[in-house]
C-alpha positions in Angstrom: 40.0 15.1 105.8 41.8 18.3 104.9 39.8 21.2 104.9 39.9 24.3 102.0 39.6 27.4 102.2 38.4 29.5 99.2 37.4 33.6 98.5 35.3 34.7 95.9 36.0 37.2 93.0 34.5 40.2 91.2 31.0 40.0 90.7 29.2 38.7 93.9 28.4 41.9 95.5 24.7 42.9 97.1 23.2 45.8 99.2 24.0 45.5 102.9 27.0 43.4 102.8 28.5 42.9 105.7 26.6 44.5 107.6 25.5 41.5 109.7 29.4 41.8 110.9 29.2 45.2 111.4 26.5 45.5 113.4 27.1 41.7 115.5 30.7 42.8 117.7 33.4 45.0 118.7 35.7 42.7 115.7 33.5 43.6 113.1 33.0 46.6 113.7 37.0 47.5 114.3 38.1 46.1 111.2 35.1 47.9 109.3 36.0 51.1 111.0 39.5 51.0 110.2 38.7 50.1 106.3 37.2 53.6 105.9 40.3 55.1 107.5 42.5 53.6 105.3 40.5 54.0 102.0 39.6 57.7 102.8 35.8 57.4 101.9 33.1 55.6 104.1 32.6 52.3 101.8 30.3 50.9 104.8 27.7 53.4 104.4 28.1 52.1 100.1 27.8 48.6 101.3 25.4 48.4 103.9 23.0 51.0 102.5 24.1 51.6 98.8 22.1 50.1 95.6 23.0 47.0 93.6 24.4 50.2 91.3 26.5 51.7 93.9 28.5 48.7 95.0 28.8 48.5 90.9 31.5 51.0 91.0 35.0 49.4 90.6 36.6 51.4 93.4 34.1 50.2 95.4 33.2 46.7 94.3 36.6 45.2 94.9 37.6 46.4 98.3 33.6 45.2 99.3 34.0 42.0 98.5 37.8 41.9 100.1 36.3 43.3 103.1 32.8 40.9 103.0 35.0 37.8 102.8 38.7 39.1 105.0 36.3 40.3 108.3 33.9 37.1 107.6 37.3 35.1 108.1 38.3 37.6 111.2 35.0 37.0 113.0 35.4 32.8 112.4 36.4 31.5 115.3 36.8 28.3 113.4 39.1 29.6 111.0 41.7 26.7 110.6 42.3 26.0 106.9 44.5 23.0 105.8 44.9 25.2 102.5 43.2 28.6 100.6 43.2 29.8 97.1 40.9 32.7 95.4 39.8 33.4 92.4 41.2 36.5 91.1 40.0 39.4 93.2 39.7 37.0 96.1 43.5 35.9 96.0 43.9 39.1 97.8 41.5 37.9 100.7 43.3 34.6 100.7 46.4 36.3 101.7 45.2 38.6 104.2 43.1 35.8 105.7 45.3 33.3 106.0 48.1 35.7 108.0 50.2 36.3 104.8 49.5 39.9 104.6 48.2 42.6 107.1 44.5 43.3 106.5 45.1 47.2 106.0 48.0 46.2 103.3 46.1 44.0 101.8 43.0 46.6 101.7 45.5 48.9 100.1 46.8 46.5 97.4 42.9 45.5 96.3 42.2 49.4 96.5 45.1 50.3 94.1 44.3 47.3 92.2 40.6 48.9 91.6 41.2 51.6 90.9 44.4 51.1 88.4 41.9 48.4 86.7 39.5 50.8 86.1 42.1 53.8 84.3 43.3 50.6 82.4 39.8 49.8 81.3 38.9 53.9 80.3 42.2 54.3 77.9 42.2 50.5 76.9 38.8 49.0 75.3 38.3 45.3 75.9 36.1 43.0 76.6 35.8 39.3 77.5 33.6 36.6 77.0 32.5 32.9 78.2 32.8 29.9 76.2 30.9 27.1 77.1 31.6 23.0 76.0 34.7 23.2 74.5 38.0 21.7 76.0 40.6 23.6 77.1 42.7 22.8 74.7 40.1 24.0 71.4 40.0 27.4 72.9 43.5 27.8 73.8 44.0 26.9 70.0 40.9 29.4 68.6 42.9 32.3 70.4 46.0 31.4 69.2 44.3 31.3 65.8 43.1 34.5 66.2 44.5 38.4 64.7 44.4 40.3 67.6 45.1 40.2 71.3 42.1 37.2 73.1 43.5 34.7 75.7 41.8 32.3 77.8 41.5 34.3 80.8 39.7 32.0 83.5 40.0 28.3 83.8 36.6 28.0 85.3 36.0 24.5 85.1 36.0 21.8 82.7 34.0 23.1 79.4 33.7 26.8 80.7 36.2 29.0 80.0 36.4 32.9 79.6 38.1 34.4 77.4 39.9 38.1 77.5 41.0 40.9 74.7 40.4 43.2 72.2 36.8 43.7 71.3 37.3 42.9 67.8 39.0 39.9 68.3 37.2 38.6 71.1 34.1 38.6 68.6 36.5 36.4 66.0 36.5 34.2 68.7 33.1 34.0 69.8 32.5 33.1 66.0 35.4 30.4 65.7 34.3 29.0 69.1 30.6 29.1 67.7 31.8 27.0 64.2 33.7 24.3 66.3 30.7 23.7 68.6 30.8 25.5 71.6 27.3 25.6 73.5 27.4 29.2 74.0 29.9 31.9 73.2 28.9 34.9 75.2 30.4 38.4 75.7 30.0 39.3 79.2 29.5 43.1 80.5 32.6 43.7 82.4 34.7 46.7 81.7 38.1 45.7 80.3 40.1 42.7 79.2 41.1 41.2 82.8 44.1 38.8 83.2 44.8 39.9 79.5 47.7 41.8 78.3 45.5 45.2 77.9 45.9 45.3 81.7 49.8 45.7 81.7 49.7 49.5 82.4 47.2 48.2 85.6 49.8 45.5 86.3 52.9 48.2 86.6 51.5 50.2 89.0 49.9 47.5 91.0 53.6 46.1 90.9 55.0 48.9 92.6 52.6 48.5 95.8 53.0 45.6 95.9 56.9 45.7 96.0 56.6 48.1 99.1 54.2 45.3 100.6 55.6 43.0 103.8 54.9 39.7 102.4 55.2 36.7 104.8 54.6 33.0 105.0 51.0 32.1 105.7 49.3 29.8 108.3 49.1 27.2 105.2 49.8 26.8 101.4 48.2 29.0 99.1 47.3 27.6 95.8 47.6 31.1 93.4 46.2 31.8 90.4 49.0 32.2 87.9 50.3 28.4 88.4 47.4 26.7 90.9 50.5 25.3 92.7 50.8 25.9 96.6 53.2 27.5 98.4 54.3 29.1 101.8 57.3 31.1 100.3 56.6 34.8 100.7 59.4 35.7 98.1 57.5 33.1 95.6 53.9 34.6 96.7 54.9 37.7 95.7 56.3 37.3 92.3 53.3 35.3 91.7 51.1 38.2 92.7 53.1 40.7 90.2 52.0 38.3 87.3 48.6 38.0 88.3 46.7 40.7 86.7 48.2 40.3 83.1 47.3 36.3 83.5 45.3 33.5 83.4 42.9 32.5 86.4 43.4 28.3 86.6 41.0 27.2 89.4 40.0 24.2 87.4 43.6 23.1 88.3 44.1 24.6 91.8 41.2 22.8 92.6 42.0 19.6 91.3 45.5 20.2 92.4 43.8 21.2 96.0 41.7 17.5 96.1 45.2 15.7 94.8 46.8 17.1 97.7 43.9 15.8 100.0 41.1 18.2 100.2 38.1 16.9 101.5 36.1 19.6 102.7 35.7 23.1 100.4 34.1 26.1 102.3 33.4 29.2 100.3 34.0 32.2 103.0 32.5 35.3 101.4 29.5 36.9 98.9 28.3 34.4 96.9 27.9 30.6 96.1 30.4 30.8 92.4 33.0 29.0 93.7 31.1 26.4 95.4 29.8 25.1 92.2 32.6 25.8 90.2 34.1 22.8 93.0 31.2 20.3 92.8 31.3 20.8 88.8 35.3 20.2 89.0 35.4 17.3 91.8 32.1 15.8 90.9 30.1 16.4 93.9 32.9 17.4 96.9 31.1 17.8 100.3 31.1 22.2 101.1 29.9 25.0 102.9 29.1 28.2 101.7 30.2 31.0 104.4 28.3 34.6 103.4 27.5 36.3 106.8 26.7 35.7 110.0 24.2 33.8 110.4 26.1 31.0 108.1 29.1 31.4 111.5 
């Protein structure tokens, strides 16, 4: 049975985050240490003591839930994946767990990537949304219908699928998806238009850093967002990685792609239990783990 590992996105931050790790050995401790060298601000003290509206802050949300999930990997003496993915921001803790990137590179990139999301989302309104019972293929064809900029955004799983844009046309949507039966068609309160084409300015700078970045092959494939195929090809990881930000999440097809290629075994390894249901939901009922802290080790 081949074992998968997967890393959470945006979203599933909470007060005193990792610092179980911090606290537990000299590992923990180092690689927590070092993250508020290389960021320049102490984002421990924000994680272990902040509020649920501290760790809300983009600059800070990203490179806590890198840094939950990349030292939780570090401190598993386990650690032996067959394969990894993440969803979005957690692509980034894919990498630098499974060996393909060094952790302060990696903890540069996601910084950068933060805080280049977040000018994007100031200068550029959007918004996205979540549709709910529709196929795949009816909201691919609703955006499509649509005046404006809205894509499908995050391949979820089957029947739930967000969507990512301009306000205005994100709310045609919403309205189309509504009239052809969708259960729910809800805006969600995020910042910006993620994996649309409103973050192209975020997606150019990001593409610089991570141009300069050492990219090498990991322990094991990576299944990546942009085309939920896996692959040990730094060169191919990387150009993947560029395109990331400006397009669609499809983890309803890395993970089915991931169980076609013989994963038995799914263990979540950071905040939060998304992605574990997002797998049972996708593979009907695939044995898991969820991995949030120490006490989980």
């Amino acid at each position: 049975m081949k074992k998968a590992y997967v890393f959470p996105g945006q979203g599933s931050q909470f007060p005193g985050m990792a610092k179980d790790l911090y606290e537990s050995g000299a590992k923990g401790k180092e690689l927590l240490d070092r993250a508020d060298e290389v960021l320049g601000f102490k984002i421990t003290d924000i994680m272990f003591n902040g509020t649920a509206d501290d760790l809300k802050a983009t600059k800070v949300t990203q490179p806590a839930i890198f840094l939950h999930s990349v030292v939780l990997a570090k401190c598993y003496d386990g650690f032996a994946p067959d394969m990894v993915a993440g969803h979005s921001l957690g692509e980034f803790s894919a990498l630098a767990a499974a060996g393909a990137m060094a952790f302060e590179d990696a903890l540069r990139l996601v910084s950068i990537r933060a805080t280049e999301m977040q000018k994007c989302c100031e200068k550029v309104p959007g918004g996205m949304a979540a549709i709910i019972g529709l196929p795949d293929e009816k909201v691919e064809e609703i955006c499509a219908g649509v005046e404006g900029i809205v894509i499908p955004a995050n391949f979820n799983c089957h029947g739930q699928i967000v969507i990512s844009g301009e306000k205005e046309a994100i709310e045609k949507a919403c309205e189309a998806a509504k009239a052809a039966g969708a259960k729910r068609a809800l805006p969600l309160q995020v910042g910006g238009a993620f994996h649309s084409p409103l973050m192209e300015p975020a997606r150019v700078e990001l593409g610089k850093a991570i141009e300069r970045t050492e990219i090498v092959a990991p322990v094991c494939p990576i299944y990546q967002n942009v085309t939920a195929a896996p692959t040990t090809d730094p060169v191919l990881i990387k150009e993947n990685l560029l395109k990331q930000l400006t397009s669609p999440v499809r983890w309803t097809a890395t993970v089915e792609n991931m169980l076609a290629d013989g994963a038995g075994y799914f263990m979540e390894i950071g905040p939060g239990t998304v992605l574990q249901g997002l797998v049972k939901r996708i593979s009907g009922g695939t044995e898991g783990i969820v991995i949030e802290g120490l006490s989980s080790l």
